[in-house]
Backbone as JSON Lines, residues from 0, in Angstrom:
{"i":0,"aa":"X","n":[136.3,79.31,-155.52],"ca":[137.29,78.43,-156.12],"c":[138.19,77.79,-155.06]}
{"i":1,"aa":"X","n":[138.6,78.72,-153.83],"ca":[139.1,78.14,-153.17],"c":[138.23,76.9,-152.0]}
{"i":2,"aa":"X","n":[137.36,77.21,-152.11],"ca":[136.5,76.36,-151.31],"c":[136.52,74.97,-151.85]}
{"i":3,"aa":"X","n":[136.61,75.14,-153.49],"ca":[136.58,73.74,-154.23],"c":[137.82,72.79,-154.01]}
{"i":4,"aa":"X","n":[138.6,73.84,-154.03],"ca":[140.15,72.74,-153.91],"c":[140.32,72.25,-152.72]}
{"i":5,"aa":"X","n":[140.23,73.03,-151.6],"ca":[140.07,72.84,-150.57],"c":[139.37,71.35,-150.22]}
{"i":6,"aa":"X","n":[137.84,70.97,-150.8],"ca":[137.18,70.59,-150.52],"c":[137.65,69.02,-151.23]}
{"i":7,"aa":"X","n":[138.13,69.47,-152.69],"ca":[138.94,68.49,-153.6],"c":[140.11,67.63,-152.82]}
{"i":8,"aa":"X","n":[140.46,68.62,-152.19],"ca":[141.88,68.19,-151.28],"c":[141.38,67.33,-150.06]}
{"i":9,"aa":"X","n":[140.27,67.65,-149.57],"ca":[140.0,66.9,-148.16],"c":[139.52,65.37,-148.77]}
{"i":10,"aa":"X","n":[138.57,65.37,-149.97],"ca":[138.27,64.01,-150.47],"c":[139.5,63.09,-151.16]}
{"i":11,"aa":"X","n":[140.6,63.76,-151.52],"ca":[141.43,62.84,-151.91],"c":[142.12,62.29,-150.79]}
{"i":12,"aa":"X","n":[142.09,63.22,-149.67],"ca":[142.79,62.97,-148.37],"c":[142.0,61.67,-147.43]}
{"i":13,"aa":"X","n":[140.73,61.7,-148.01],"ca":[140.19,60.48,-147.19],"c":[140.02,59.67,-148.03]}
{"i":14,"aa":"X","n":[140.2,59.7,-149.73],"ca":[140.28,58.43,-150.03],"c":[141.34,58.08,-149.87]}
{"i":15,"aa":"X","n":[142.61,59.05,-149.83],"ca":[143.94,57.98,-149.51],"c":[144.15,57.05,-148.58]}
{"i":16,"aa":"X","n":[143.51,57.89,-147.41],"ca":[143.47,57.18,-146.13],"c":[142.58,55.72,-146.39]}
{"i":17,"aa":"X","n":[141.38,56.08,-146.88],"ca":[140.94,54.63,-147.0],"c":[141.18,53.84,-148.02]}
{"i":18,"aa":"X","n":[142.36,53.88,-148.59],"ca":[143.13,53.37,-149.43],"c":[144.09,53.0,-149.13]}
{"i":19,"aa":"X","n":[144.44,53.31,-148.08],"ca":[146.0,52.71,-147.41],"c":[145.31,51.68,-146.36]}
{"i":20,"aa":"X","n":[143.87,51.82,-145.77],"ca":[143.7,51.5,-144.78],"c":[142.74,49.65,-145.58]}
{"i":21,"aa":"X","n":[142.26,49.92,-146.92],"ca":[142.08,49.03,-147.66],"c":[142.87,47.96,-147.53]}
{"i":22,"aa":"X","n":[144.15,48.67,-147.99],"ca":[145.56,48.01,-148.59],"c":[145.92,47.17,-147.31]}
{"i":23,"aa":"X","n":[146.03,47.63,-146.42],"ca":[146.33,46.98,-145.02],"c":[145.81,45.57,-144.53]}
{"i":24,"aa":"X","n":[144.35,46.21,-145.01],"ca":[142.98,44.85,-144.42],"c":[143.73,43.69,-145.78]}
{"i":25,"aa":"X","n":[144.28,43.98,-146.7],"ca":[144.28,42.84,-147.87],"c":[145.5,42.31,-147.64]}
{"i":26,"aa":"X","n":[146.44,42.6,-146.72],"ca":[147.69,42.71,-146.62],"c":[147.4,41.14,-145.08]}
{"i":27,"aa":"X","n":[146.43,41.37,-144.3],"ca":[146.05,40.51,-143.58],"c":[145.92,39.6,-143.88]}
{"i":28,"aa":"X","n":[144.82,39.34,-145.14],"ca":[144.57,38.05,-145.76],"c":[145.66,37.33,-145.97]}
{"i":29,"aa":"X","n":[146.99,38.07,-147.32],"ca":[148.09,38.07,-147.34],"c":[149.04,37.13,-146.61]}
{"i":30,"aa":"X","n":[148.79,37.8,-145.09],"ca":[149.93,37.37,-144.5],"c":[149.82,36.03,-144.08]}
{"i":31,"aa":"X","n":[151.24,35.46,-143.57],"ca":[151.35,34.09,-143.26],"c":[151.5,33.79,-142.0]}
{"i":32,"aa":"X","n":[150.86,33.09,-141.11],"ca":[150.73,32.92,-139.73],"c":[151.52,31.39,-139.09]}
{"i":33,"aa":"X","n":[152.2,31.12,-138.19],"ca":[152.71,30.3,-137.83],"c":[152.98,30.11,-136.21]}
{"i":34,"aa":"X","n":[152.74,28.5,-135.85],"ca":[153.68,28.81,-134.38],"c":[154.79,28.93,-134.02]}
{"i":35,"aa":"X","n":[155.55,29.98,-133.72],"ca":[156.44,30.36,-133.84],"c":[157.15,29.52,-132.57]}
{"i":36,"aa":"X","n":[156.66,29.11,-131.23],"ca":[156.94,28.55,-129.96],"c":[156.15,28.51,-128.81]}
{"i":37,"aa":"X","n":[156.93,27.73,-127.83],"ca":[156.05,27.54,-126.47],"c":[156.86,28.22,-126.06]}
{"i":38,"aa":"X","n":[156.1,29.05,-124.58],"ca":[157.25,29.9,-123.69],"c":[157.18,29.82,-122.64]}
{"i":39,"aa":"X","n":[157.66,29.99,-121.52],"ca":[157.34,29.78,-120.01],"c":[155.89,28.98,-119.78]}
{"i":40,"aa":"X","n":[156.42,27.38,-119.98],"ca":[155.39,26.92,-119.47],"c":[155.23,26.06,-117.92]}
{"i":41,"aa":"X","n":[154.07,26.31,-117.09],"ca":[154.24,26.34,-115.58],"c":[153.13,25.35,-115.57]}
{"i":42,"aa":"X","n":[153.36,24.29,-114.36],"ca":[152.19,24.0,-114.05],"c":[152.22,23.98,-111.98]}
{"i":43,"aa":"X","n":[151.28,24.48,-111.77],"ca":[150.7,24.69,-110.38],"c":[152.09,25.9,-109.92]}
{"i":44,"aa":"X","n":[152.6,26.82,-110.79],"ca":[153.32,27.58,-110.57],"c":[154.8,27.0,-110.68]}
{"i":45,"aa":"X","n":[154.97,25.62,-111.18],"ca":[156.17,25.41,-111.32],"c":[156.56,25.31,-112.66]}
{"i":46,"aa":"X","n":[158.15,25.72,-113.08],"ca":[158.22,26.04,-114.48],"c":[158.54,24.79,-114.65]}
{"i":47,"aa":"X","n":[158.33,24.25,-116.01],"ca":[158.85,22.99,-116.99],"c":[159.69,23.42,-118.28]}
{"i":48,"aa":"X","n":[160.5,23.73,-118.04],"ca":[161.51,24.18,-119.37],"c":[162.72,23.26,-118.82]}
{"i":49,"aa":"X","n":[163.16,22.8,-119.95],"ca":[163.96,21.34,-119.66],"c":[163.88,19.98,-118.78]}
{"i":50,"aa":"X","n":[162.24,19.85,-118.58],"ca":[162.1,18.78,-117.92],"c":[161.21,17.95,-118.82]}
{"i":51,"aa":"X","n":[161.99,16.46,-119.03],"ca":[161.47,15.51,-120.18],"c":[160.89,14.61,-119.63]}
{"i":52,"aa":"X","n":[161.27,14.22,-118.17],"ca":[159.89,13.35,-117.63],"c":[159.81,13.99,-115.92]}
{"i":53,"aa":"X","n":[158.51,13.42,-115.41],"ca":[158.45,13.46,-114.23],"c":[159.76,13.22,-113.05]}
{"i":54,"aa":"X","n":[160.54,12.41,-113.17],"ca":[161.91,12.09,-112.91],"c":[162.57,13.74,-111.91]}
{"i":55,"aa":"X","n":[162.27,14.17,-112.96],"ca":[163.22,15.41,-113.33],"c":[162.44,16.69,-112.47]}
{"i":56,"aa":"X","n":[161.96,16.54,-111.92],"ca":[160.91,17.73,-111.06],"c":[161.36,17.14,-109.92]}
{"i":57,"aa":"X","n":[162.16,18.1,-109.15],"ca":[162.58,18.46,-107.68],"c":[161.55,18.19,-106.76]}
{"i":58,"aa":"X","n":[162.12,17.04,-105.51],"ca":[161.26,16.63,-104.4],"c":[160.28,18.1,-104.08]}
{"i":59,"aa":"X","n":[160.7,19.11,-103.46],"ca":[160.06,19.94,-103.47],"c":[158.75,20.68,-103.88]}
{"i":60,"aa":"X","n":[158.96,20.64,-105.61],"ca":[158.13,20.76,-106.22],"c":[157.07,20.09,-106.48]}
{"i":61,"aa":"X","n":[157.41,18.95,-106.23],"ca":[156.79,17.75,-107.1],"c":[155.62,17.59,-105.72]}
{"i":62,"aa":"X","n":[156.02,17.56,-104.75],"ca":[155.24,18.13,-103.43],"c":[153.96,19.57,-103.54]}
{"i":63,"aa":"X","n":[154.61,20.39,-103.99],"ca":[153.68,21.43,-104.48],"c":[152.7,21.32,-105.74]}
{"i":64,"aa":"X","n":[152.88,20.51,-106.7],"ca":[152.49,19.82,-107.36],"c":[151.68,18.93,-107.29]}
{"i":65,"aa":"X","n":[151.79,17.8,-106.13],"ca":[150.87,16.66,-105.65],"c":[149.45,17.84,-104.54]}
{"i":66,"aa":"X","n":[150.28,18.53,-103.44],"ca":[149.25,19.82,-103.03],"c":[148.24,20.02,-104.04]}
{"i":67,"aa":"X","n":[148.72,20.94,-104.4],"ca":[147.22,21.59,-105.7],"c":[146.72,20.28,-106.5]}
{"i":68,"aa":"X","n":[147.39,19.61,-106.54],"ca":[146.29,18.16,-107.32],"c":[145.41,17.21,-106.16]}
{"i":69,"aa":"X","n":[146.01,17.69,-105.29],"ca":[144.96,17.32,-103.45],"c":[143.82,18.32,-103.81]}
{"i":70,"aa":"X","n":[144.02,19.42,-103.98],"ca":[142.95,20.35,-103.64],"c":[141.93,20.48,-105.21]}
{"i":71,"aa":"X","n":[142.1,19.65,-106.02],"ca":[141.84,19.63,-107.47],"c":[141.57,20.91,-107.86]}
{"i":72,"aa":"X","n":[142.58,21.38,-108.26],"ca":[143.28,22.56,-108.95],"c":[144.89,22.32,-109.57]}
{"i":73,"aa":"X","n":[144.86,22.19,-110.72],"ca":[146.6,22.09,-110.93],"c":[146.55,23.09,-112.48]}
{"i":74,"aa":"X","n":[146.7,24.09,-112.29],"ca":[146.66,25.19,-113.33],"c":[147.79,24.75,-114.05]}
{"i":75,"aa":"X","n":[147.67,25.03,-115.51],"ca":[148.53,25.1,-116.4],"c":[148.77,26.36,-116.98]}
{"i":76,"aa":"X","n":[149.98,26.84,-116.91],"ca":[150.22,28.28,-118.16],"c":[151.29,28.16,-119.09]}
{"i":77,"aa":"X","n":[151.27,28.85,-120.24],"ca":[151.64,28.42,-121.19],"c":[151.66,29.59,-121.51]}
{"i":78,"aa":"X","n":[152.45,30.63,-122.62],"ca":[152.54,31.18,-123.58],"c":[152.7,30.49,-125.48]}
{"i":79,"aa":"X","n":[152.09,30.98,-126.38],"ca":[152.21,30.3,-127.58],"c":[152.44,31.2,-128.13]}
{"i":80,"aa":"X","n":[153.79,31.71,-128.87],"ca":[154.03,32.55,-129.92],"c":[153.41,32.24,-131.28]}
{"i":81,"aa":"X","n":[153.09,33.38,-131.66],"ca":[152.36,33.27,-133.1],"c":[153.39,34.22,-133.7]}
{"i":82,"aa":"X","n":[154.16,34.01,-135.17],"ca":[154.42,34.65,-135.74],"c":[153.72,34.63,-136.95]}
{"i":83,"aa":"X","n":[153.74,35.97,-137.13],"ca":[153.09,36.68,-138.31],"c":[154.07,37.43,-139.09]}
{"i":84,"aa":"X","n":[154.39,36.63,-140.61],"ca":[154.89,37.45,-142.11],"c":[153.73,38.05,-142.8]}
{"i":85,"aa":"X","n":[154.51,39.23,-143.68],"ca":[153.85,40.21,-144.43],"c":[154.75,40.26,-145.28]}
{"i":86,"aa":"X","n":[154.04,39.0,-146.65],"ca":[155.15,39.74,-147.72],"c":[154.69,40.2,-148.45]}
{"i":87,"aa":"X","n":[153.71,41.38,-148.19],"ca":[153.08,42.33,-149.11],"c":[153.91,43.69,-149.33]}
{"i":88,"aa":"X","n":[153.67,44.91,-149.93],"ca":[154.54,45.71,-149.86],"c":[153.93,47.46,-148.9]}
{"i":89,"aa":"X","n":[152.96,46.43,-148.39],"ca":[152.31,47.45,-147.19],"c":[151.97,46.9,-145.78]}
{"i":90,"aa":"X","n":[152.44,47.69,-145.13],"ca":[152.23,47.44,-143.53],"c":[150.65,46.69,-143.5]}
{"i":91,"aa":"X","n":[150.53,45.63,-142.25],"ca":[149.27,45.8,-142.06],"c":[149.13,45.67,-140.84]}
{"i":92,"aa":"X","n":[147.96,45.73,-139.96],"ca":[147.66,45.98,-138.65],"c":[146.57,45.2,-138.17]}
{"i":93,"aa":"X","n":[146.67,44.33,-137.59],"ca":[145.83,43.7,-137.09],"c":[144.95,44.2,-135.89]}
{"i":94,"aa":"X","n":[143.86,44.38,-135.65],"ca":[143.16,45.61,-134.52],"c":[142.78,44.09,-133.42]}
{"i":95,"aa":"X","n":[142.43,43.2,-133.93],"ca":[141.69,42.43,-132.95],"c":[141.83,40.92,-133.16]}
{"i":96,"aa":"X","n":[142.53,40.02,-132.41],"ca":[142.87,38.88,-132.65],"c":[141.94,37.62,-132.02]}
{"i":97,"aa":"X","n":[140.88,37.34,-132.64],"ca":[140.41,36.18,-131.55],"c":[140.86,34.57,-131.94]}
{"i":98,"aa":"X","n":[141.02,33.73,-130.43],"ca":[141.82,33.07,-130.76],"c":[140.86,31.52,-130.0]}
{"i":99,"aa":"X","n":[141.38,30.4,-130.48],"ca":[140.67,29.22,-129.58],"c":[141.82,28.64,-129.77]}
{"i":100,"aa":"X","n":[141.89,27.54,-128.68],"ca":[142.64,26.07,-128.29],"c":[141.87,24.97,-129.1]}
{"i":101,"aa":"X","n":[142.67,23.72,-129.87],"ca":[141.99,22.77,-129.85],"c":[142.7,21.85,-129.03]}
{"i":102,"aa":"X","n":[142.52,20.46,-128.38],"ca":[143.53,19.55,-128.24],"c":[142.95,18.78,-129.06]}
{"i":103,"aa":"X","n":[143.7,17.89,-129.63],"ca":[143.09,16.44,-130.16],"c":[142.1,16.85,-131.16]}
{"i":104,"aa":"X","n":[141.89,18.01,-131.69],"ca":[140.24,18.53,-132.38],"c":[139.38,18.41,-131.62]}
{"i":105,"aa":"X","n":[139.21,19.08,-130.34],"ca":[138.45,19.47,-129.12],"c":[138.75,20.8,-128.52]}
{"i":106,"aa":"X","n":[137.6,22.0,-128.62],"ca":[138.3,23.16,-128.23],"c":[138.63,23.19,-126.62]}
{"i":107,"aa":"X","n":[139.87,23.68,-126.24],"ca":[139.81,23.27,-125.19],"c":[139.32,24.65,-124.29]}
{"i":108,"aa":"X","n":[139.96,25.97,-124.89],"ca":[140.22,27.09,-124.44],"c":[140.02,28.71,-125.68]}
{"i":109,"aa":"X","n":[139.52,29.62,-125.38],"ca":[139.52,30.73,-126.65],"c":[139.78,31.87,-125.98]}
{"i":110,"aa":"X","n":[139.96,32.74,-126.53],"ca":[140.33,34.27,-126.06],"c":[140.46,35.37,-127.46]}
{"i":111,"aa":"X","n":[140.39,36.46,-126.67],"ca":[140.95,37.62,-127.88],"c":[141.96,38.36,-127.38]}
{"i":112,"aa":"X","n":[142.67,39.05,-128.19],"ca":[143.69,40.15,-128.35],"c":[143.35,40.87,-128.51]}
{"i":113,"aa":"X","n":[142.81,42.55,-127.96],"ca":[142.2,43.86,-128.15],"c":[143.33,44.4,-128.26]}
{"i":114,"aa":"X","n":[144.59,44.39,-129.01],"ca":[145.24,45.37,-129.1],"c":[146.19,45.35,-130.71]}
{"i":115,"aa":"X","n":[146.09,46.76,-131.26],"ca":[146.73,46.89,-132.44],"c":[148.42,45.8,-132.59]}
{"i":116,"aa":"X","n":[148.38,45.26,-133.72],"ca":[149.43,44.44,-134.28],"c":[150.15,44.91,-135.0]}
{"i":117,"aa":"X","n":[150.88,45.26,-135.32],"ca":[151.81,45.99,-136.67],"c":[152.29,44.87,-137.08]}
{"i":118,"aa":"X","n":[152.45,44.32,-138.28],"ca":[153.28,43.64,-139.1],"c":[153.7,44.1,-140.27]}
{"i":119,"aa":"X","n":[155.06,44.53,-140.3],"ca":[156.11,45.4,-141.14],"c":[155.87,44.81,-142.54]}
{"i":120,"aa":"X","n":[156.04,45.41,-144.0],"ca":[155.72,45.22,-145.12],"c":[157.0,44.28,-145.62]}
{"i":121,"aa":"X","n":[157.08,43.51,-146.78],"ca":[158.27,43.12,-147.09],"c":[159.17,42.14,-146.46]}
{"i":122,"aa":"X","n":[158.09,41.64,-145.98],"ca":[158.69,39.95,-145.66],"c":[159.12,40.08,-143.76]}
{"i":123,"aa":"X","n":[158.73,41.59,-143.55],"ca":[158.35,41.52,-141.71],"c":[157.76,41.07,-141.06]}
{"i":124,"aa":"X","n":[158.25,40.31,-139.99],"ca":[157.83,39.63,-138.99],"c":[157.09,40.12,-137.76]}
{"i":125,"aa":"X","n":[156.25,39.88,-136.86],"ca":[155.28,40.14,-135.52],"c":[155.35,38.93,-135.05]}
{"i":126,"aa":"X","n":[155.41,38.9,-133.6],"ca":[155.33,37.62,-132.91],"c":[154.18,38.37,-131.99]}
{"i":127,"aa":"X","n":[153.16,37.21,-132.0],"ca":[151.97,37.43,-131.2],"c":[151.75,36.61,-129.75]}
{"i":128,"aa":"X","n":[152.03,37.31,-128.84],"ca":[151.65,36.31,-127.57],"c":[150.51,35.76,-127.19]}
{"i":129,"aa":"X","n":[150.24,34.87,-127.09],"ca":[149.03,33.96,-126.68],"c":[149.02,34.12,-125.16]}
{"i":130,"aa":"X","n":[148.71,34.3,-124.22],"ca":[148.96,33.58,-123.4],"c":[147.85,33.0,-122.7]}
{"i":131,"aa":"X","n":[148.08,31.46,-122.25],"ca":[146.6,31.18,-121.97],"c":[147.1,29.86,-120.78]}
{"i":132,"aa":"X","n":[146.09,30.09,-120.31],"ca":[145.61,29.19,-118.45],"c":[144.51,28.48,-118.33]}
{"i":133,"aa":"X","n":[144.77,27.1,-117.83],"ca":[144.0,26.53,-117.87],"c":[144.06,25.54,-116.71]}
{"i":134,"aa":"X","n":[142.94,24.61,-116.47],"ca":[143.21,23.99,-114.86],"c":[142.83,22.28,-115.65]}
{"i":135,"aa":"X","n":[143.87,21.76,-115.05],"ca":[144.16,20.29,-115.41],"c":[143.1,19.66,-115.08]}
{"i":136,"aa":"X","n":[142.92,19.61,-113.93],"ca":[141.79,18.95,-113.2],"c":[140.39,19.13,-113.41]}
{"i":137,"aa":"X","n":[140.3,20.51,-113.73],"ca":[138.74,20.43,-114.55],"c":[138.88,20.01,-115.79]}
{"i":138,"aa":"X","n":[139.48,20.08,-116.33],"ca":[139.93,19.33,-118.22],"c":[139.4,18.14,-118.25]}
{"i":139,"aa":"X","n":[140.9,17.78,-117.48],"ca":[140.87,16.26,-117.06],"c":[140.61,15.22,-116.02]}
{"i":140,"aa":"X","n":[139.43,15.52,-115.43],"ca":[139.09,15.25,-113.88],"c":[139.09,13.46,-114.02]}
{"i":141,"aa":"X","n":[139.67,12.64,-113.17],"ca":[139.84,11.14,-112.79],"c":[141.39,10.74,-113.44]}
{"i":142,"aa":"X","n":[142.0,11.54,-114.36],"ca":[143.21,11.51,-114.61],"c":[143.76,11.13,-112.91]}
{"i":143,"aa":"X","n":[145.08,10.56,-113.61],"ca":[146.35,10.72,-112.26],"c":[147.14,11.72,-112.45]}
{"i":144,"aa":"X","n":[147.73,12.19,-111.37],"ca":[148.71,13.16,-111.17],"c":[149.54,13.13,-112.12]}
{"i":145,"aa":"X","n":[150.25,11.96,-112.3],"ca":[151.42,11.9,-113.16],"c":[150.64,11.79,-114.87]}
{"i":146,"aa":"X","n":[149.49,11.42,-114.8],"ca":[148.93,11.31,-116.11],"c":[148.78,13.28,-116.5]}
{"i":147,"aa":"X","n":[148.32,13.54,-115.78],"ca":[147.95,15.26,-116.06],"c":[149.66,15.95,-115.86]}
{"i":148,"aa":"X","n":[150.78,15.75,-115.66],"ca":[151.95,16.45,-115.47],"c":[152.19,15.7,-117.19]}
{"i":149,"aa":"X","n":[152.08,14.52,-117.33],"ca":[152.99,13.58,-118.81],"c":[152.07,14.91,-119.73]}
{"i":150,"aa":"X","n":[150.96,15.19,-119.7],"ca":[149.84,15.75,-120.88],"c":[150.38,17.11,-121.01]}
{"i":151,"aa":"X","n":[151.0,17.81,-119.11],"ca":[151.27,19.21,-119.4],"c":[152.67,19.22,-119.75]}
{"i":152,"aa":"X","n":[153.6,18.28,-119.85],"ca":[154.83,18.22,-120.16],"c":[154.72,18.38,-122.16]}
{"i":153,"aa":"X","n":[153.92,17.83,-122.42],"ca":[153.33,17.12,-123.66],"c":[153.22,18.68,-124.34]}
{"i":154,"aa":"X","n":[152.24,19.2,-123.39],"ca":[151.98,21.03,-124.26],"c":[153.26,22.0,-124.15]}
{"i":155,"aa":"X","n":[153.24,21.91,-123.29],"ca":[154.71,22.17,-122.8],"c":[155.75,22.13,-123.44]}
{"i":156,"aa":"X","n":[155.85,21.15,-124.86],"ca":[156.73,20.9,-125.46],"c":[157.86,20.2,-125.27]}
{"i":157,"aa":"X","n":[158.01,19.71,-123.5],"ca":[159.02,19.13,-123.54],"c":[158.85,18.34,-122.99]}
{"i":158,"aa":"X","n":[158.03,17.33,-122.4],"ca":[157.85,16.19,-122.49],"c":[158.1,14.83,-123.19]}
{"i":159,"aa":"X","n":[158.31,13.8,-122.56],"ca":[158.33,12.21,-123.59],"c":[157.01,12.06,-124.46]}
{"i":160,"aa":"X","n":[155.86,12.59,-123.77],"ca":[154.71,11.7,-124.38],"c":[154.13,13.07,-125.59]}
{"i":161,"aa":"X","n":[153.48,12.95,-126.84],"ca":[152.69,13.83,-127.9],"c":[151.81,14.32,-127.7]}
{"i":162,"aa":"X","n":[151.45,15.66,-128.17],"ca":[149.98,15.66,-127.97],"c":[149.78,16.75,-129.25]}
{"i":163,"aa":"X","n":[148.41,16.16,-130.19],"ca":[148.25,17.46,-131.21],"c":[147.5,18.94,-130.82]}
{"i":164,"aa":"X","n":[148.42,19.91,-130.96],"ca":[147.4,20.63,-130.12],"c":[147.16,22.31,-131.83]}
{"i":165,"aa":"X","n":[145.94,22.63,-131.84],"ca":[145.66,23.76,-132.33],"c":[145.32,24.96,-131.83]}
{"i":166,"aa":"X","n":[145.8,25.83,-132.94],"ca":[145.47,27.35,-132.41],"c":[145.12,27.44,-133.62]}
{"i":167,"aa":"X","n":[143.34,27.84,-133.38],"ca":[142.78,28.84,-135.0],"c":[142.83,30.22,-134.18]}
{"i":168,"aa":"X","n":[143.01,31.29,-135.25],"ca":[143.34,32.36,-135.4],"c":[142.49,33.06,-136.33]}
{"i":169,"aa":"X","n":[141.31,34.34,-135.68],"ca":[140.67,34.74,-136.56],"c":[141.24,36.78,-136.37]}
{"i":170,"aa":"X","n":[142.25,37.0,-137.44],"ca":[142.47,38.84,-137.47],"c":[141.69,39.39,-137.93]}
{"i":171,"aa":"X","n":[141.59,40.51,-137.39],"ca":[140.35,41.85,-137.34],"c":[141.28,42.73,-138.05]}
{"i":172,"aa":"X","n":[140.48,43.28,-138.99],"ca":[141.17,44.85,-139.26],"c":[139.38,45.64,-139.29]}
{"i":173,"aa":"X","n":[140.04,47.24,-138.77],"ca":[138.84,47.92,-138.9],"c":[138.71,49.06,-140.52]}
{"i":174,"aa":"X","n":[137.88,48.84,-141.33],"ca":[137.53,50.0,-141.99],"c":[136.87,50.99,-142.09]}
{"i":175,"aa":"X","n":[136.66,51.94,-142.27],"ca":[135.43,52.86,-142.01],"c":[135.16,52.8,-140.91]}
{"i":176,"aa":"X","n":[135.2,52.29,-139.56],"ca":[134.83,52.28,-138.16],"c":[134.1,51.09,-138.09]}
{"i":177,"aa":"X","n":[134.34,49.71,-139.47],"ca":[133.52,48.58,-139.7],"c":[134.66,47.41,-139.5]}
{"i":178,"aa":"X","n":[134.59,46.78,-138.3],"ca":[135.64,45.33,-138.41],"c":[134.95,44.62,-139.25]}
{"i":179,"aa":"X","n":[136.44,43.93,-139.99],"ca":[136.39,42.81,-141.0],"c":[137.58,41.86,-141.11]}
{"i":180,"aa":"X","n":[137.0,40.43,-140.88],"ca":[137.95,39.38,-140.37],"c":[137.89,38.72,-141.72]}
{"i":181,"aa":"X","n":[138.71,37.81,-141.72],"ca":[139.4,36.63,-142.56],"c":[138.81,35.41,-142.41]}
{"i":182,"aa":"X","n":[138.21,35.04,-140.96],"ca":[137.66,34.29,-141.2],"c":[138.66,33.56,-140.2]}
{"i":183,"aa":"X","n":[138.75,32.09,-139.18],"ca":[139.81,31.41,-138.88],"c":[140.63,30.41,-139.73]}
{"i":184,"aa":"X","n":[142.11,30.86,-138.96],"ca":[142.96,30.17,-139.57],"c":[143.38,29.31,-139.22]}
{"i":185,"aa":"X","n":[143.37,27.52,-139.13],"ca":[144.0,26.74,-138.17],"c":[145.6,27.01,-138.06]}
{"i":186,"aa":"X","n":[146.31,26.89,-137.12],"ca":[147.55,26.22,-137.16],"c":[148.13,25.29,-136.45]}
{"i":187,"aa":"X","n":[148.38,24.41,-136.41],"ca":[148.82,23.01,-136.01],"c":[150.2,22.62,-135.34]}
{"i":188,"aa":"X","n":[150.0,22.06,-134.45],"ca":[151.6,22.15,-133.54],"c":[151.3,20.08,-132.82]}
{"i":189,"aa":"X","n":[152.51,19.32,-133.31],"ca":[152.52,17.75,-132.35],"c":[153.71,18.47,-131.15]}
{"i":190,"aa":"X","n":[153.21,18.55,-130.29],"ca":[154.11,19.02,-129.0],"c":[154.43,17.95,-128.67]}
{"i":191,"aa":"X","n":[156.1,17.79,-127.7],"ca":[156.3,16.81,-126.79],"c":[157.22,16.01,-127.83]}
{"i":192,"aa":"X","n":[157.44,14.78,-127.56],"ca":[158.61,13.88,-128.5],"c":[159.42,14.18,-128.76]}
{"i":193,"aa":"X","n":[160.56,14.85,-128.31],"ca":[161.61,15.53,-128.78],"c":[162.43,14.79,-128.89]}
């Protein structure tokens, strides 16, 4: 008899578990995804946060800048916050985030996130870091200098000139030791024009 309860007890114990762990994966679908911001964005190692045109980039830099566009290399980095709501009334956890760039509806760039997400139940927020690198000059090879700084000012967010840029977003949750995604989500950002 005791073996039964025992045994009673361990199966309710793993359906709870995969009942909370259910609840979680539906809680993904659920949730609402957004760009939350641009963050430290650099190009050839120089930051652009409050610079609206070329003008505005220090002799110096703008030197280090013209360098790496001599050597055709002018890296761009960027962080893109993703925030993620949950207004379900259960936590959910995102295990695995894969992600692509579009510009213009052209992928430019993709990656994943291998690491657990928590997003709090009840209208809690997660901000997800993107962070992603990319080289101007292979993108955009016959561009001008100042044409490839206006484009990274543009992602950058703080630039004069627009640019439409996307992030689809596909979340992983695992069940049973089985990932299961949502499928991608676009989200849409006109950077630049401020």
């Amino acid at each position: 008899m005791k073996k039964i309860k025992l045994f009673s007890g361990f199966i309710l114990l793993v359906a709870l578990v995969s009942c909370s762990a259910l609840q979680s994966a539906l809680q993904i679908v659920n949730c609402k995804y957004d760009i939350a911001g641009i963050a430290n964005p650099t190009v050839a190692g120089i930051g652009l946060n409050n610079i609206t045109n070329i003008n505005q980039i220090k002799a110096m830099d703008l030197v280090k800048i013209t360098a790496a566009f001599a050597t055709k290399n002018l890296p761009l980095s960027v962080t893109i916050n993703i925030k993620a709501t949950n207004p379900g009334s259960v936590a959910a956890t995102v295990q695995r985030l894969d992600w692509a760039i579009d510009l213009e509806q052209k992928e430019i760039l993709k990656g994943a996130i291998n690491q657990a997400i928590n997003i709090p139940s009840n209208g809690g927020c997660a901000i997800i870091p993107v962070s992603v690198g990319i080289d101007l000059f292979q993108l955009f090879s016959g561009e001008t200098r100042d044409d490839l700084l206006n484009f990274a000012m543009s992602i950058a967010n703080v630039g004069e000139s627009s640019s439409k840029v996307s992030i689809r977003i596909k979340p992983t949750v695992v069940i049973g030791g089985q990932p299961i995604s949502t499928g991608f989500i676009t989200l849409s950002k006109t950077t630049g024009s401020k």
